[in-house]
C-alpha positions as CSV (number, residue, x, y, z in Angstrom):
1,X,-5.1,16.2,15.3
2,X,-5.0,12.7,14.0
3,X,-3.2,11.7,11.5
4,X,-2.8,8.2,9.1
5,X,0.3,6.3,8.9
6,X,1.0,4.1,6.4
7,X,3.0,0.5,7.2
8,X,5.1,-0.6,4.4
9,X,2.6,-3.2,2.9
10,X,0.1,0.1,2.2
11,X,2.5,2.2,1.0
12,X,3.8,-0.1,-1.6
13,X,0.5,-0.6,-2.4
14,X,-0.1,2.7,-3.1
15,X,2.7,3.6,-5.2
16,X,1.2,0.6,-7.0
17,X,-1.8,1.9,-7.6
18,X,0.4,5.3,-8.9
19,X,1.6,3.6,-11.3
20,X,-1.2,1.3,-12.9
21,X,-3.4,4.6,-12.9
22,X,-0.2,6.3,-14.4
23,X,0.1,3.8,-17.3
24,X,-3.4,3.2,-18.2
25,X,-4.7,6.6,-17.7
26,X,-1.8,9.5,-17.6
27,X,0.0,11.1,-15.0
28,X,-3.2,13.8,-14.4
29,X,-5.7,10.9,-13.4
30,X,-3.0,9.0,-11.2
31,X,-2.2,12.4,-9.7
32,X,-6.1,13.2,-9.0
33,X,-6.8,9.8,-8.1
34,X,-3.9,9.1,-4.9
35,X,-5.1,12.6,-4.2
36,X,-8.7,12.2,-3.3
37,X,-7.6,9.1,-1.5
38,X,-5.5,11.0,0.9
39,X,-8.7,13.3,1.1
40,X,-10.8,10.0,2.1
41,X,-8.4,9.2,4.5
42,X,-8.3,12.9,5.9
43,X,-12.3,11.9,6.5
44,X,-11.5,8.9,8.1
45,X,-9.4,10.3,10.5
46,X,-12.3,12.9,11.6
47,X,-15.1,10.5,10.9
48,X,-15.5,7.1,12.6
49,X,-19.0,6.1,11.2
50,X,-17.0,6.1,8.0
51,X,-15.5,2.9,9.9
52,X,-16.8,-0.8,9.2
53,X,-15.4,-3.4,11.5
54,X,-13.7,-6.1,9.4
55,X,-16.4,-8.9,8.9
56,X,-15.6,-12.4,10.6
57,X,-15.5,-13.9,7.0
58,X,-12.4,-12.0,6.3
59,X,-11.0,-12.1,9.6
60,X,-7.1,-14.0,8.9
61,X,-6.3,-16.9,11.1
62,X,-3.9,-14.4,12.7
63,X,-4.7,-13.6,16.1
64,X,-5.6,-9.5,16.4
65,X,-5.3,-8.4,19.6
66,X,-7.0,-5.2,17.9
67,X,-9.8,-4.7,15.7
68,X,-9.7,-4.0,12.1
69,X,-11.7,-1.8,10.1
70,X,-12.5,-1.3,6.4
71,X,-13.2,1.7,4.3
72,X,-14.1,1.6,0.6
73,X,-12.8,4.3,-1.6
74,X,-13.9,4.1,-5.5
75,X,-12.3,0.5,-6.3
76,X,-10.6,0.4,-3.5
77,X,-10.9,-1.2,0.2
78,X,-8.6,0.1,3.0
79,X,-8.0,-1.7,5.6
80,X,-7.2,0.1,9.0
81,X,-6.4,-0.2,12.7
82,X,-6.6,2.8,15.6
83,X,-2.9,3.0,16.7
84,X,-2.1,4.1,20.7
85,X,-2.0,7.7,20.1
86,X,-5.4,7.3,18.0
87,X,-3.8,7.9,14.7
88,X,-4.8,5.5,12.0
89,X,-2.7,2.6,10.7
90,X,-3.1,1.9,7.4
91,X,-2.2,-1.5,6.5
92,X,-3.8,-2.5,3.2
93,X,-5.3,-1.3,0.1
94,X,-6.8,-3.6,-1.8
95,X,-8.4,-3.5,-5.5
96,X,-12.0,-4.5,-5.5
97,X,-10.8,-7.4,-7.9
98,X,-8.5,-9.0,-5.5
99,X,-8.8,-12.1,-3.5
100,X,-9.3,-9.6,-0.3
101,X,-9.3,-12.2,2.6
102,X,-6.2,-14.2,1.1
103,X,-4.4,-10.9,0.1
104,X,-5.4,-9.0,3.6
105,X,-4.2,-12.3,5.6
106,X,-0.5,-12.2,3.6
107,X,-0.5,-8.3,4.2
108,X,-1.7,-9.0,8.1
109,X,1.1,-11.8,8.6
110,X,4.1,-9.4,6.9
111,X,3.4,-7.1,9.1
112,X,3.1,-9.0,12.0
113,X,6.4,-10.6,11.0
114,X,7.9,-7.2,10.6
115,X,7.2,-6.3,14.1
116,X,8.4,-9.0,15.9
């Protein structure tokens, strides 16, 4: 079965998004709202045409030795990559308001700085 894995930069993210949803809209609609994202990424695990190859536009500098893939949820864009054992990597969640290439590249370069 595969599963999604969050890497630090995405989980931080997320508990982010917690807690603006949590102060602007009550606990109930931050609850409902990280909830059905776990339920899109559930689909993502089962459903690769839910996958969109990152666009060359937004492609960092950084050199990927794998590709990256995007999935929109509500306001949201996550940004994935297949791990080894064909799990998902979550690596970013982005607000559709964000700079998303400047913000994915500083999220892409953290972790590649982690891992080293």
């Amino acid at each position: 079965m595969t599963r999604y894995l969050f890497y630090s930069t995405a989980d931080k993210q997320q508990d982010g998004i917690w807690h603006y949803t949590f102060e602007t809209w009550g606990e109930a609609q931050a609850e409902k709202y990280i909830r059905e994202l776990h339920q899109h990424l559930d689909k993502l695990t089962e459903t690769k045409m839910l996958w969109h190859p990152l666009p060359s536009s937004f492609m960092p500098v950084l050199a990927q030795k794998v590709p990256i893939y995007f999935s929109r949820y509500q306001h949201h864009y996550i940004f994935f990559r297949e791990l080894s054992n064909g799990d998902l990597g979550i690596m970013s969640i982005l607000h559709e308001s964000m700079d998303m290439p400047i913000r994915l590249q500083e999220d892409l370069q953290y972790i590649k700085d982690k891992t080293k």
